[in-house]
SERO-4910 file (N, C-alpha, C, O; in steps of 0.05 Angstrom, whole numbers):
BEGIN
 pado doro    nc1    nc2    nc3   cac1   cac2   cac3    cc1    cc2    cc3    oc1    oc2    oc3
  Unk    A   -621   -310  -2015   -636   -326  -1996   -640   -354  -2007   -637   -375  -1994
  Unk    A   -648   -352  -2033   -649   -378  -2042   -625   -402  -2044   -623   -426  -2043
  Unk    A   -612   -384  -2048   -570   -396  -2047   -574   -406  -2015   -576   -431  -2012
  Unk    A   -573   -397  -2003   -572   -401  -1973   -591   -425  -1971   -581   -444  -1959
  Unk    A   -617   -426  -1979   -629   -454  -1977   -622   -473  -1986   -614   -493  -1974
  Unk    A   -623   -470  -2008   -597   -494  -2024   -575   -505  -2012   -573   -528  -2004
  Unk    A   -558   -487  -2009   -538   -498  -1987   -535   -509  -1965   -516   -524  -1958
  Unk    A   -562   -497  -1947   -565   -508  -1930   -567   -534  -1922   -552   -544  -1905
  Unk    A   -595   -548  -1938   -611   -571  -1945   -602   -581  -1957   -598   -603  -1946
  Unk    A   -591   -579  -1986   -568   -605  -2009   -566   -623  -1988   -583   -641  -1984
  Unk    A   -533   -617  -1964   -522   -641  -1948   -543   -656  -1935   -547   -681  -1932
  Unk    A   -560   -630  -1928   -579   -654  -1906   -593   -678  -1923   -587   -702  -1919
  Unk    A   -615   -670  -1946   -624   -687  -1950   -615   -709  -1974   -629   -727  -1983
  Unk    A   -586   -704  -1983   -573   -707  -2009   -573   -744  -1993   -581   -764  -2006
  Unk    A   -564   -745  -1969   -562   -770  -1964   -590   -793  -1969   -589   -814  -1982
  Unk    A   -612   -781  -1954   -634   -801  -1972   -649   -802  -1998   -664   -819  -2008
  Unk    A   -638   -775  -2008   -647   -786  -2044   -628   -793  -2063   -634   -794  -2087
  Unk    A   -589   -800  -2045   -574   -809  -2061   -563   -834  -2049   -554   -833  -2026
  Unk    A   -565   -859  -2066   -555   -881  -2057   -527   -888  -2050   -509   -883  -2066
  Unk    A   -523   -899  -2029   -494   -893  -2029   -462   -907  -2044   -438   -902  -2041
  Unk    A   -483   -929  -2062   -476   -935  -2091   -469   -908  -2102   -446   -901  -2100
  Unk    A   -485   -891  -2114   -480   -867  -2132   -463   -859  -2119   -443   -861  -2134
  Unk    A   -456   -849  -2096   -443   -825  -2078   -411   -846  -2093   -395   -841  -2111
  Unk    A   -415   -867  -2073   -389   -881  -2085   -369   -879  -2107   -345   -878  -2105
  Unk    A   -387   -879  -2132   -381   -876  -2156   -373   -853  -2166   -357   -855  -2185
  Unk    A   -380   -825  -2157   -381   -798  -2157   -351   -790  -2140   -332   -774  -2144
  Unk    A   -357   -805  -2125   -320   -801  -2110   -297   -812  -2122   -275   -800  -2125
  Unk    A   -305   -841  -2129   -281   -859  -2149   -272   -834  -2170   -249   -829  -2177
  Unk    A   -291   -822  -2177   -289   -809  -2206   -271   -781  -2201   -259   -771  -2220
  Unk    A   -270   -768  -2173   -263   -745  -2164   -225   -759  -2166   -205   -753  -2179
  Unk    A   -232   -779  -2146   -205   -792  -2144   -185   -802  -2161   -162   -811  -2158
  Unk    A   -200   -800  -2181   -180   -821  -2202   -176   -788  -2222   -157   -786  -2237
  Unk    A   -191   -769  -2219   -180   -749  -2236   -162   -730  -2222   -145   -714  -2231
  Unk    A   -172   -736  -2195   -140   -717  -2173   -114   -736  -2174    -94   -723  -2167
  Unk    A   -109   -761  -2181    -85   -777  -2190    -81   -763  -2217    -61   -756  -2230
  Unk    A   -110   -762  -2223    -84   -754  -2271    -78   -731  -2266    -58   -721  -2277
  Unk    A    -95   -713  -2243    -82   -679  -2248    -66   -669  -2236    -53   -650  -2244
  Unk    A    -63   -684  -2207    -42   -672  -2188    -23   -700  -2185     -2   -696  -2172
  Unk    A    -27   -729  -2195    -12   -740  -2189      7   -747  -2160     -1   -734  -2141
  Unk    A     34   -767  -2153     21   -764  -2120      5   -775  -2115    -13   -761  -2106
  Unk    A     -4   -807  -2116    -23   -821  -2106    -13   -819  -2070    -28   -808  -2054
  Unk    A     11   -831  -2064     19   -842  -2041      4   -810  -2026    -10   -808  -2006
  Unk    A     14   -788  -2043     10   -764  -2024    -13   -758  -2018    -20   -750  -1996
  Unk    A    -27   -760  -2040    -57   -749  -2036    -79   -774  -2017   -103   -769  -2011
  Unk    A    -67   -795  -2012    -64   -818  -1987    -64   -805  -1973    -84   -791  -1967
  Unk    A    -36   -805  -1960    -36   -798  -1934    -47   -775  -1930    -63   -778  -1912
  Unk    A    -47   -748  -1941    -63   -728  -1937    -84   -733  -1934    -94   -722  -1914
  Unk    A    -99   -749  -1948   -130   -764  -1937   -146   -770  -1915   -167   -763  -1905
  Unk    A   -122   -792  -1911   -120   -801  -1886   -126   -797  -1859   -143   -806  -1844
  Unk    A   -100   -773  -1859    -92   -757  -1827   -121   -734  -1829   -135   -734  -1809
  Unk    A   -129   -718  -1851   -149   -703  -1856   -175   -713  -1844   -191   -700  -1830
  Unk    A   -177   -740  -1853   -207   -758  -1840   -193   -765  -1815   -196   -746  -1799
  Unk    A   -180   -783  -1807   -169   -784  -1771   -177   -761  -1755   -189   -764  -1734
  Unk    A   -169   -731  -1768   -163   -712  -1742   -182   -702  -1743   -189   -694  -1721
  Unk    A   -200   -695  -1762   -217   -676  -1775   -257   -687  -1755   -271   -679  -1737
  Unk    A   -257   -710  -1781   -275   -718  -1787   -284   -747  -1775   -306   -755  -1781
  Unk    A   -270   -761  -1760   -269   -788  -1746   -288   -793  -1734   -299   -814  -1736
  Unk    A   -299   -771  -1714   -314   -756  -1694   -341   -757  -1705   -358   -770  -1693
  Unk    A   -348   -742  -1732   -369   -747  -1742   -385   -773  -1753   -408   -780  -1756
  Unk    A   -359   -783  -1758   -369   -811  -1774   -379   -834  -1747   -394   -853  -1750
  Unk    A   -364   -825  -1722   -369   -837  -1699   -395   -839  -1693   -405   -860  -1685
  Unk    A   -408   -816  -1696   -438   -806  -1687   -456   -812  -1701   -479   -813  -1692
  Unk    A   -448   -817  -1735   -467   -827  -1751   -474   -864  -1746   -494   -878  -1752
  Unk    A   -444   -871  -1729   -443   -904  -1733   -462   -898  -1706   -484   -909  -1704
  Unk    A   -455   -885  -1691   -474   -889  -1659   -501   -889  -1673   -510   -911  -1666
  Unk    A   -519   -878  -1687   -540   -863  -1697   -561   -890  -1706   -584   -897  -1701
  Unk    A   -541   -898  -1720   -547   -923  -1745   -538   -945  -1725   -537   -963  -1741
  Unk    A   -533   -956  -1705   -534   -971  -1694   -555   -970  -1668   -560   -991  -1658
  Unk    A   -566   -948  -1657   -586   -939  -1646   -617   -943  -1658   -635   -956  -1650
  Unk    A   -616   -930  -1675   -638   -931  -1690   -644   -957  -1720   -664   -962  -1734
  Unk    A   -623   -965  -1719   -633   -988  -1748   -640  -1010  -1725   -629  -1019  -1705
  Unk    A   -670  -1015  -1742   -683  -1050  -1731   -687  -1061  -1752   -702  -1080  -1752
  Unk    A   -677  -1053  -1774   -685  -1069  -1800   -685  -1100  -1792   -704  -1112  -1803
  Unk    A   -667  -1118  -1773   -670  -1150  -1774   -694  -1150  -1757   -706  -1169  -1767
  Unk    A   -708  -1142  -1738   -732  -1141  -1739   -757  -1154  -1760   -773  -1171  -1755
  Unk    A   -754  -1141  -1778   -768  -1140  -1805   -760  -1144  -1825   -764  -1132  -1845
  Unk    A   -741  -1170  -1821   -723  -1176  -1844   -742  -1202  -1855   -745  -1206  -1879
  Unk    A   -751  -1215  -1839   -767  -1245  -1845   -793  -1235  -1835   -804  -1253  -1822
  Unk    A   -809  -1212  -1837   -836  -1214  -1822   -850  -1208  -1857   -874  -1202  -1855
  Unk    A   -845  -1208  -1874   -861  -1195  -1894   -867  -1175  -1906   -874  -1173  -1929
  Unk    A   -862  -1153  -1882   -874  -1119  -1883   -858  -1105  -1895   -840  -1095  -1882
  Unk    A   -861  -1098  -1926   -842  -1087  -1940   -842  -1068  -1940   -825  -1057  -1954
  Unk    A   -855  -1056  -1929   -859  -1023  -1921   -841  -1018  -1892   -828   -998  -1887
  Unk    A   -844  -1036  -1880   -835  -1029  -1852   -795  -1040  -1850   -779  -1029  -1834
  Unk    A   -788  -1056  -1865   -769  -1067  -1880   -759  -1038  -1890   -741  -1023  -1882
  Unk    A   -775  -1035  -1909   -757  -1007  -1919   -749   -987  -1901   -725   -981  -1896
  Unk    A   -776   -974  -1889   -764   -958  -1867   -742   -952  -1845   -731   -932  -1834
  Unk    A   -742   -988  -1842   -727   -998  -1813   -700   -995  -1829   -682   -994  -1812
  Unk    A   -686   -993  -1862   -663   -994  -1866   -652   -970  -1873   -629   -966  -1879
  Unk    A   -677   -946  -1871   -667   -916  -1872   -645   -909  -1857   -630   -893  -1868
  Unk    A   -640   -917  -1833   -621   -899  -1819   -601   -916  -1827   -582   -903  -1817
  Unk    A   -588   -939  -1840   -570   -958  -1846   -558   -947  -1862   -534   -942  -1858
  Unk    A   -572   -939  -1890   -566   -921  -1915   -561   -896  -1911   -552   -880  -1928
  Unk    A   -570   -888  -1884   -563   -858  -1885   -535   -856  -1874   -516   -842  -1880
  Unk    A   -538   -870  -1860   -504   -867  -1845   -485   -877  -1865   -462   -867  -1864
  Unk    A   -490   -893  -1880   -475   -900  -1901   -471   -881  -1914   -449   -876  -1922
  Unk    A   -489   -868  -1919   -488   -841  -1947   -476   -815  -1934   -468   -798  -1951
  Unk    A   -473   -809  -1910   -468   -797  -1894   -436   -797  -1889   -421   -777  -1891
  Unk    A   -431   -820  -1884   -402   -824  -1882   -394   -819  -1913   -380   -800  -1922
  Unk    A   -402   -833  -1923   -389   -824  -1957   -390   -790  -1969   -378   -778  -1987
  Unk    A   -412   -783  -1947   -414   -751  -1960   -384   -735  -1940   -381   -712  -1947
  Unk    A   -371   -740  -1927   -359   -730  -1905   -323   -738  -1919   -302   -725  -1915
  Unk    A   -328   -764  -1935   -304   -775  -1945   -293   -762  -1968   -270   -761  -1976
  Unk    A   -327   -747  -1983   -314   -737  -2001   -308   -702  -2000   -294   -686  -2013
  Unk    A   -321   -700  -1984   -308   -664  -1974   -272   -678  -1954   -250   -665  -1954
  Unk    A   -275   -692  -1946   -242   -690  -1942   -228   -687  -1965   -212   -669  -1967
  Unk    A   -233   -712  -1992   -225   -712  -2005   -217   -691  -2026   -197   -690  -2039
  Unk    A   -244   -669  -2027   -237   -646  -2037   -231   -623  -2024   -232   -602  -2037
  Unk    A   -223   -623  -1995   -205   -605  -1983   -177   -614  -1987   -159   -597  -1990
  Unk    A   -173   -638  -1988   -136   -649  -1994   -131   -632  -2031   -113   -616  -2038
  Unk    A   -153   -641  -2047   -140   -628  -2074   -144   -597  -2075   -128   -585  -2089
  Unk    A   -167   -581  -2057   -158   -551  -2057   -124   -549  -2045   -103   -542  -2056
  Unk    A   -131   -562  -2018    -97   -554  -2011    -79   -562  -2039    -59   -547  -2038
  Unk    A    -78   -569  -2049    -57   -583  -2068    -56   -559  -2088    -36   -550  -2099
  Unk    A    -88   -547  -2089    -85   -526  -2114    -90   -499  -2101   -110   -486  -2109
  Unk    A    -78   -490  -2085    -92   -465  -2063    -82   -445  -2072    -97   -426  -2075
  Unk    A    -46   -442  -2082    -35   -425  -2091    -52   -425  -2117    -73   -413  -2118
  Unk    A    -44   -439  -2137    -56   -430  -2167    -96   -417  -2166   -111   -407  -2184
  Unk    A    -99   -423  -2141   -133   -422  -2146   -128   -389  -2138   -140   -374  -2154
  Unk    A   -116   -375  -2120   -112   -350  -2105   -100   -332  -2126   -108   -310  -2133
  Unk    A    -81   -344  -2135    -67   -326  -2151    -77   -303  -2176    -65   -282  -2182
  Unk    A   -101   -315  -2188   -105   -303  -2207   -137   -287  -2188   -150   -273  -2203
  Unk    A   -145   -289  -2165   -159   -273  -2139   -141   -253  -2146   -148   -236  -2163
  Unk    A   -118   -253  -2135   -104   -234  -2122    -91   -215  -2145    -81   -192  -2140
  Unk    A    -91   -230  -2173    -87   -208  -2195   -100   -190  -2201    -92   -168  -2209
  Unk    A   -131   -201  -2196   -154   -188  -2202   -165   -162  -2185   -175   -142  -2195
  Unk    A   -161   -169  -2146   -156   -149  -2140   -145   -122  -2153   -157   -101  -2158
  Unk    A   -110   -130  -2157    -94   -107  -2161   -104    -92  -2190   -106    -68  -2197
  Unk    A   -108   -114  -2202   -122    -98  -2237   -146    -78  -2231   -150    -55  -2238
  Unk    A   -163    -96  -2214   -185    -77  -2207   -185    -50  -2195   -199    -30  -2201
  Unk    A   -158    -53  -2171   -158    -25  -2160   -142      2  -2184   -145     26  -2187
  Unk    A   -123    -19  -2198   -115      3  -2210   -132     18  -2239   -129     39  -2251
  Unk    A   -153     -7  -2241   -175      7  -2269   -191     23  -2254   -203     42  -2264
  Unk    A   -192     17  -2228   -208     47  -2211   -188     74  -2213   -194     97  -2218
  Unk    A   -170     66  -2210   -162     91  -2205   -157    109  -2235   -161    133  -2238
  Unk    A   -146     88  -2256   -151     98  -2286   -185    118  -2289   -187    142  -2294
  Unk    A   -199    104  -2287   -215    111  -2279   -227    133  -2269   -242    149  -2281
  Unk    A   -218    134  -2247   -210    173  -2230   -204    188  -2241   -213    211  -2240
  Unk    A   -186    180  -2254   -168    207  -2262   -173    218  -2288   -162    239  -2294
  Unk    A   -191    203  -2308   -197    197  -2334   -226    209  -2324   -236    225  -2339
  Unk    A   -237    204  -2309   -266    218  -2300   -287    205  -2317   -303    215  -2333
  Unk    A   -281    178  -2308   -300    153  -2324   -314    148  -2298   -304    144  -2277
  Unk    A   -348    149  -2305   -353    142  -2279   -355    110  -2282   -354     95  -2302
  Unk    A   -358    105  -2250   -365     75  -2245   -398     67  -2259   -419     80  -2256
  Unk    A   -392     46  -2273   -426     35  -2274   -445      8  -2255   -443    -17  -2258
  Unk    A   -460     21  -2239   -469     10  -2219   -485    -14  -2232   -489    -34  -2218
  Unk    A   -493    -14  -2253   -504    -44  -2269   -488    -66  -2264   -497    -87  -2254
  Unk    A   -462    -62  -2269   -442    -70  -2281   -424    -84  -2248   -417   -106  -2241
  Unk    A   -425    -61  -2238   -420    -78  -2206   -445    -97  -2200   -444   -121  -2199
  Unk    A   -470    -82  -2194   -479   -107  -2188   -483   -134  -2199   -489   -154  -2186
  Unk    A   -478   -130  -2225   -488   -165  -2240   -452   -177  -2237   -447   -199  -2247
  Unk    A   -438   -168  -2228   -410   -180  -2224   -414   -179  -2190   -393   -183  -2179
  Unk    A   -439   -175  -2168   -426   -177  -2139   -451   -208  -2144   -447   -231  -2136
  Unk    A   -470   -199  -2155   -487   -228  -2153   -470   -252  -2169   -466   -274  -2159
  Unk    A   -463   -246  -2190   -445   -274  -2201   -429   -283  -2184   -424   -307  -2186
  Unk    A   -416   -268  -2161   -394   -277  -2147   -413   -289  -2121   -401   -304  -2105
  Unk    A   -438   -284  -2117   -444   -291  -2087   -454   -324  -2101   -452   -346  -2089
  Unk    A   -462   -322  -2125   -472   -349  -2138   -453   -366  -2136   -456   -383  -2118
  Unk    A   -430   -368  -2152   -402   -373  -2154   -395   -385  -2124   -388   -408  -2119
  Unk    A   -396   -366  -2108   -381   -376  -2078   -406   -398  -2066   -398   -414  -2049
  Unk    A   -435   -401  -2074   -449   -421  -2066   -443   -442  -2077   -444   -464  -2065
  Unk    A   -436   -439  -2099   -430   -461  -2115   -413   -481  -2107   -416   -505  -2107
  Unk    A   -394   -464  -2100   -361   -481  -2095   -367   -485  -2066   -358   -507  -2059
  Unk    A   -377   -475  -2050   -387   -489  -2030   -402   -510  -2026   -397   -524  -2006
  Unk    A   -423   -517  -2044   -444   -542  -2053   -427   -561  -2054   -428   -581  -2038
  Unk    A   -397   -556  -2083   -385   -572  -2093   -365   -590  -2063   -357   -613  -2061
  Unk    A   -364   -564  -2042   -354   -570  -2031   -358   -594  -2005   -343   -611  -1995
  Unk    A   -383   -587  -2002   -400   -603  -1982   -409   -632  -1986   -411   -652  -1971
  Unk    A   -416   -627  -2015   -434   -658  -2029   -426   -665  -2051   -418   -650  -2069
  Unk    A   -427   -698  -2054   -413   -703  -2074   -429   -704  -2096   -442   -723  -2104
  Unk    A   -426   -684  -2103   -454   -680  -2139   -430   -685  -2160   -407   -677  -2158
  Unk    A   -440   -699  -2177   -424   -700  -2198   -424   -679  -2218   -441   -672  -2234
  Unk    A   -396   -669  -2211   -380   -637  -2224   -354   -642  -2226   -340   -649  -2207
  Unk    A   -345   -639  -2248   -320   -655  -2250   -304   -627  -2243   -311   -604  -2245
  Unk    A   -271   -641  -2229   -254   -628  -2209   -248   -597  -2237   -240   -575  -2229
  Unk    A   -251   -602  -2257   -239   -577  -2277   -255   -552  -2273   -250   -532  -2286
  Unk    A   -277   -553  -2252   -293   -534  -2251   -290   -523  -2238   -298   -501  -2245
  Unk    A   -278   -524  -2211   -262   -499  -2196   -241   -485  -2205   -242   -462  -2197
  Unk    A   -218   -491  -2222   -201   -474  -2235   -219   -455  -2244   -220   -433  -2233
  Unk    A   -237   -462  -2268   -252   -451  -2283   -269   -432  -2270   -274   -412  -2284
  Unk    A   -282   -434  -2245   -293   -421  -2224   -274   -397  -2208   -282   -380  -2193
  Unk    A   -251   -402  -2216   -232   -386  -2205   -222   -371  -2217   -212   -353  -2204
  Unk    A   -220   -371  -2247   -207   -347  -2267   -236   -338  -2273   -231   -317  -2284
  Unk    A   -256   -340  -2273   -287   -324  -2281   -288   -317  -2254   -312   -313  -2250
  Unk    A   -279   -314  -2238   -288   -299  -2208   -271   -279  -2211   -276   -255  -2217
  Unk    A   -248   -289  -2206   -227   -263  -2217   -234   -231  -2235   -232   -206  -2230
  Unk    A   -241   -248  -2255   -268   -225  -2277   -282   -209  -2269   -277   -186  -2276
  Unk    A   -309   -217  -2247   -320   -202  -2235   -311   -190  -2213   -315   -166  -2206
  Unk    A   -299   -206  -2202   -282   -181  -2182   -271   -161  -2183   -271   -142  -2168
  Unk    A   -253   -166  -2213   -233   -143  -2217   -257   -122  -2236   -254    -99  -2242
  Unk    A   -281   -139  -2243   -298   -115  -2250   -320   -103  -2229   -332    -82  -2232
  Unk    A   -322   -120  -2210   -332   -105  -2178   -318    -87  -2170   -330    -68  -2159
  Unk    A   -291    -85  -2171   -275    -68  -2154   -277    -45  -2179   -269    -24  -2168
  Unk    A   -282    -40  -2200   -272    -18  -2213   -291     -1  -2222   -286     22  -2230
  Unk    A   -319    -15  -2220   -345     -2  -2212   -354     -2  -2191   -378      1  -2194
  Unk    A   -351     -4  -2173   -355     -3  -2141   -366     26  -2144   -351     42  -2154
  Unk    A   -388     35  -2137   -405     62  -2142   -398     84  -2120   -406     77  -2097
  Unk    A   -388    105  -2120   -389    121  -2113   -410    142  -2107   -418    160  -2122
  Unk    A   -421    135  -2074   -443    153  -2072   -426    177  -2049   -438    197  -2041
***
């Protein structure tokens, strides 16, 4: 439940307690390490690109409608009221931070696609290892240990919030952490599947 709040709330309120200076900088940094690792600038461009056009255009439309509806900051640009000044440039920065939070989940849906096979592959080993240490297992008349599944089904529900967070907002987590998120999932899976409890 608590995963689920987190996730929830991060995007929403990540935009007014992160400037959209920081956000900026947090993406340069994503971007310039998906050129050293996947290389393919031109590609990981255009993949960009057409991703924000078809995808996401729409949203960023609604944030500019939002922030042009609601900012009066010139209002209170020459009246003095630095309080009211501030307020009036909230929705300015939000839509700003907003669009930057939206630029960088494109951005890290173009480098999953780029790494989708290698991220699956060692999933899908883990499955097959798993089913077959179950069945070792069986036949050897080892039972399953239900400890053992559950602290490997909670690591994985943590794990999948995670990479979803990573996915949504741009927190600074450098891109090496999903591989790494992907062979330790593997782990518990293939140790979920082989204690999976038999009632």
């Amino acid at each position: 439940m608590i995963w689920l709040v987190i996730v929830f709330f991060t995007p929403l309120f990540l935009p007014y307690v992160m400037s959209p200076k920081a956000m900026s900088g947090f993406i340069r940094q994503d971007y310039k390490a998906a050129v050293d690792i996947l290389g393919g600038k031109k590609d990981i461009n255009s993949s960009l690109v057409n991703l924000y056009q078809s995808n996401m255009k729409a949203v960023a439309a609604f944030v500019n409608e939002f922030r042009d509806t609601h900012d009066d900051s010139d209002e209170f640009r020459f009246s003095g009221d630095g309080i009211g000044e501030t307020l009036a440039d909230l929705p300015g920065q939000w839509a700003d931070a907003v669009k930057l939070e939206i630029y960088s989940m494109a951005l890290r849906l173009v480098i999953l696609s780029k790494w989708l096979f290698w991220l699956v592959m060692p999933l899908l080993m883990a499955v097959i290892a798993g089913i077959y240490e179950r069945k070792l297992k069986a036949e050897t008349f080892s039972p399953a240990l239900p400890p053992v599944y559950n602290t490997a089904i909670h690591a994985l529900i943590a794990m999948s919030f995670l990479f979803i967070l990573w996915l949504l907002c741009p927190l600074p987590m450098p891109l090496a952490i999903i591989p790494a998120l992907s062979v330790v999932a593997s782990v518990f899976i293939s140790l979920g599947i082989t204690h999976y409890p038999n009632y």
